[in-house]
N, C-alpha and C positions, 0 to 999 in steps of 0.2 A: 439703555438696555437693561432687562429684568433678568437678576441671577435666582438661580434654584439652591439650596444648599441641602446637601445628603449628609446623611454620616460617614463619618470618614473611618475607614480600619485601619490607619497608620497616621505616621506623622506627617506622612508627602502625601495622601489621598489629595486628586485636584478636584476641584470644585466644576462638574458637568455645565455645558452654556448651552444654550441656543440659538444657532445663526438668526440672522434677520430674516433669509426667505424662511422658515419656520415659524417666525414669532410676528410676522407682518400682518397675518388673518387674524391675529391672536389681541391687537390689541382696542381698545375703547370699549369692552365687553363691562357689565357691571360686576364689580369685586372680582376682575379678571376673568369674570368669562368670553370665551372668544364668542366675537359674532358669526351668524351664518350666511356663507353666501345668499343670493337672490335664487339661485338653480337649486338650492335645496328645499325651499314651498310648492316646484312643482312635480313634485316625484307621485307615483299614482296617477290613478283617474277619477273627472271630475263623475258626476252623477248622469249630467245630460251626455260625455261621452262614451258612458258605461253603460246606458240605455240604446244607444244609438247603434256601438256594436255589437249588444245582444239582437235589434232589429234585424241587423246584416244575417248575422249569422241562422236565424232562425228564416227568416228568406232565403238564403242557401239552400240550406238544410231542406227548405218544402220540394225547390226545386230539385234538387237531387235524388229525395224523396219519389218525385213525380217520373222524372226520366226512369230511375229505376224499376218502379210497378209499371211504365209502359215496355220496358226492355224486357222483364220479367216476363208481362202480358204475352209480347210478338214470341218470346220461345217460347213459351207451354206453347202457344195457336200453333207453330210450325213445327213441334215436335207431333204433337197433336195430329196434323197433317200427313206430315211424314209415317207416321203410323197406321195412319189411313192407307196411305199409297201403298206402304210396305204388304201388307196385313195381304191387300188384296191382289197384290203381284204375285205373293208367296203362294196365294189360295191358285192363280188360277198356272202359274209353272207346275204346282205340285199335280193340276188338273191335267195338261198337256204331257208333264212326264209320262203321265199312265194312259194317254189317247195318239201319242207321236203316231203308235205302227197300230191303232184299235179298229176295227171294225163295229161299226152302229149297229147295233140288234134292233133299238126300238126307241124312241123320242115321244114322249107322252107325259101320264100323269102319275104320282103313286101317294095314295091317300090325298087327293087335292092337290097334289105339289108338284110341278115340271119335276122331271126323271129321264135320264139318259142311261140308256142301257146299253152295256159293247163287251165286246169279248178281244181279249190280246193275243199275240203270239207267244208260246210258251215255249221252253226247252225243254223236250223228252226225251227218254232213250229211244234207240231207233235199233241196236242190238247189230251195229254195226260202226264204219270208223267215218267220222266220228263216232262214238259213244253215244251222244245225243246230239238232238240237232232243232230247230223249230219248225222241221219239214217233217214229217214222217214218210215213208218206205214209198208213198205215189208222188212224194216231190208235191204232196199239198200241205199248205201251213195249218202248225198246230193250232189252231182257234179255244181258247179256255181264258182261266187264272190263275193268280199264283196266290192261294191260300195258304192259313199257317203250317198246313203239314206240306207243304209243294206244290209243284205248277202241277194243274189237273185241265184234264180235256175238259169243254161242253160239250155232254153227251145229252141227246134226245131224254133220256130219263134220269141222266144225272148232270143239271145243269151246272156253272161257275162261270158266272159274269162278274162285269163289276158293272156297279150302281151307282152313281151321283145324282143326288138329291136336293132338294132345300126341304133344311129342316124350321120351321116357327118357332118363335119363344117368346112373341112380344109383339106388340105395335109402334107404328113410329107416325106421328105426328106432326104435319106440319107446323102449325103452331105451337109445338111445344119447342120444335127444332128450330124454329123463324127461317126454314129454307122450302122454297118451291121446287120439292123435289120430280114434278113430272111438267114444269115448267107451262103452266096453264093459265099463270097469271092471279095466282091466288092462293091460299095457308089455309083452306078447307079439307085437303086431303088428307086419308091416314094409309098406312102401310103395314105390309108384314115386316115383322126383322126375325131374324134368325139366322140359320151357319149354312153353310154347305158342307153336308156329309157324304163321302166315297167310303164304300163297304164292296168287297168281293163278296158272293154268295156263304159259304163258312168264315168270310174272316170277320175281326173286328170294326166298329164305324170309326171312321175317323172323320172328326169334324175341324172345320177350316173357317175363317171369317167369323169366328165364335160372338156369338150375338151383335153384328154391327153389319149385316148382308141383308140390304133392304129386297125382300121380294116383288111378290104382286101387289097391287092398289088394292083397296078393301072396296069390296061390293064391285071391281071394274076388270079386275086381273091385269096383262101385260098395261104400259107405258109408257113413257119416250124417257131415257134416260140423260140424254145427251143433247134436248133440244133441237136435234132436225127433224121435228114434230113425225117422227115414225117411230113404232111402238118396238124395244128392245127385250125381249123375255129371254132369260138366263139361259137358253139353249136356243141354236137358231143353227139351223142348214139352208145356205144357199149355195146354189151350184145349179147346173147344166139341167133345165126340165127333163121330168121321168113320169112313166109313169107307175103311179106308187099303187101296182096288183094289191095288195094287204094291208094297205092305210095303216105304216106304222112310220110315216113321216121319215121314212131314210129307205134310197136307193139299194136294191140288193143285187146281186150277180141274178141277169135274165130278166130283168126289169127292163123295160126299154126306154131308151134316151133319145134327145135331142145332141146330136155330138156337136155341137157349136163348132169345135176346134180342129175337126175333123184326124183326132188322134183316137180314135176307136176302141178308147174307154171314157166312164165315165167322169165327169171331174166335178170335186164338191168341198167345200168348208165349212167345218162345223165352227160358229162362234160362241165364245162364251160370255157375257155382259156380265159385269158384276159393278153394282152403285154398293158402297159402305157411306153408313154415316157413324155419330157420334160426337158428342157435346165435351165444350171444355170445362175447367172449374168453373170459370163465370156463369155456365151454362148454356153459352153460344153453340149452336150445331153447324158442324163440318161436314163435307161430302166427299165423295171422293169417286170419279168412274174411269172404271178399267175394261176396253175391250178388248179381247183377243180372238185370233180364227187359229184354226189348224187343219192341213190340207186332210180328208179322208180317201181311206184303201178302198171304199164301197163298191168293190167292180163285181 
């Protein structure tokens, strides 16, 4: 057994040992150094296994990498989409809001571009109780708009309709877009884009589908939107055959009809088609078609 000796601060200081399990690693070292276990050379990593999980890792890494620019990809596309749909639900309820109770005045063109023209029912006073009412004093409905200063009659010389329109701003591309928008078999075609605007007579325009409302085909006008190869233009009346005395494409009180139904008025639906498109970051172009009808008053 090997003794250590200290200095002593007294005359009894004992002299410190060390057991044997202590001193058992400790011996055949040169000039008393202990030797090392065999599990002490392998602490670390060698070089080929330090290469080897940098391999893993950076393999991971691409893959995770990858899943996540495809996860990233499919949300923008379906955001994307979603916005599409949105955009063009919004345009065409905010259209129907103002056509629920309208009467058609006239379905045509203004300045080159489908235009529907109608007139709503309004609250006036009637100088009696009610106070107002949307009928005036023969029990006939008040027919006009409500402009910024109030609901106002259309009068013979003083009109107030409202207007919905397409407005252009732009062209759209099949080829630029990679989509066959009037489904013909082919990325030769081009289109208007622009918004659809609703303006009463004195009020403000307010536009809707702000540059993503694909109009007419260039050089060909209406289209098929929706692929059952029949041409969809942004304003469409069908209903009960008439004939239309003043060719302004919508039935009027004293026209006379075909009563299919034999309920002895007229019956008719005005639809509205609306195609949006629009590209994502990648630059992929999306579509998107919305159609709606709403029953019309045109008796």
């Amino acid at each position: 057994m090997r003794l250590f000796g200290f200095p002593s601060s007294g005359p009894t200081a004992e002299v410190p040992q060390l057991s044997g399990a202590r001193t058992a690693g400790r011996v055949g070292g040169a000039n008393g150094v202990p030797l090392r276990s065999p599990d002490a050379f392998r602490a670390g990593f060698s070089l080929v296994e330090l290469v080897v999980s940098l391999g893993i890792f950076i393999a991971l890494t691409a893959i995770g990498a990858t899943l996540f620019l495809r996860a990233t990809s499919f949300t923008i596309e379906s955001l994307l989409r979603s916005d599409l749909m949105e955009t063009a639900k919004v345009a065409e309820e905010r259209v129907f809001d103002q056509l629920f109770s309208a009467k058609i005045i006239s379905l045509g063109a203004l300045n080159g571009q489908p235009a529907l023209t109608a007139v709503l029912p309004v609250e006036l006073p009637v100088g009696g109780v009610p106070p107002s009412d949307f009928f005036d004093a023969a029990g006939q409905i008040n027919w006009g708009a409500v402009e910024p200063e109030g609901a106002k009659l259309d009068l013979p010389g003083d009109p107030h309709r409202l207007t919905i329109t397409f407005r252009p701003s732009g062209v759209a591309a099949e080829k630029d877009l990679d989509l066959d928008l009037n489904h013909d078999g082919d990325l030769a075609d081009a289109f208007q884009l622009g918004s659809l605007a609703v303006k009463t007579t004195a009020g403000p325009e307010l536009r809707l589908v702000v540059n993503r409302l694909v109009g007419s085909e260039v050089g060909k006008g209406d289209f098929d939107l929706d692929g059952d190869r029949v041409a969809d233009p942004l304003f469409q009346i069908a209903g009960e055959t008439w004939n239309d005395a003043n060719k302004n494409a919508v039935h009027e009180a004293g026209e006379t009809f075909t009563d299919s139904n034999k309920n002895e008025r007229w019956d008719g639906v005005l639809w509205v088609n609306l195609l949006t498109v629009a590209k994502d970051r990648q630059g992929r172009g999306h579509s998107f078609v919305y159609k709606a009808g709403v029953k019309l008053l045109n008796n």
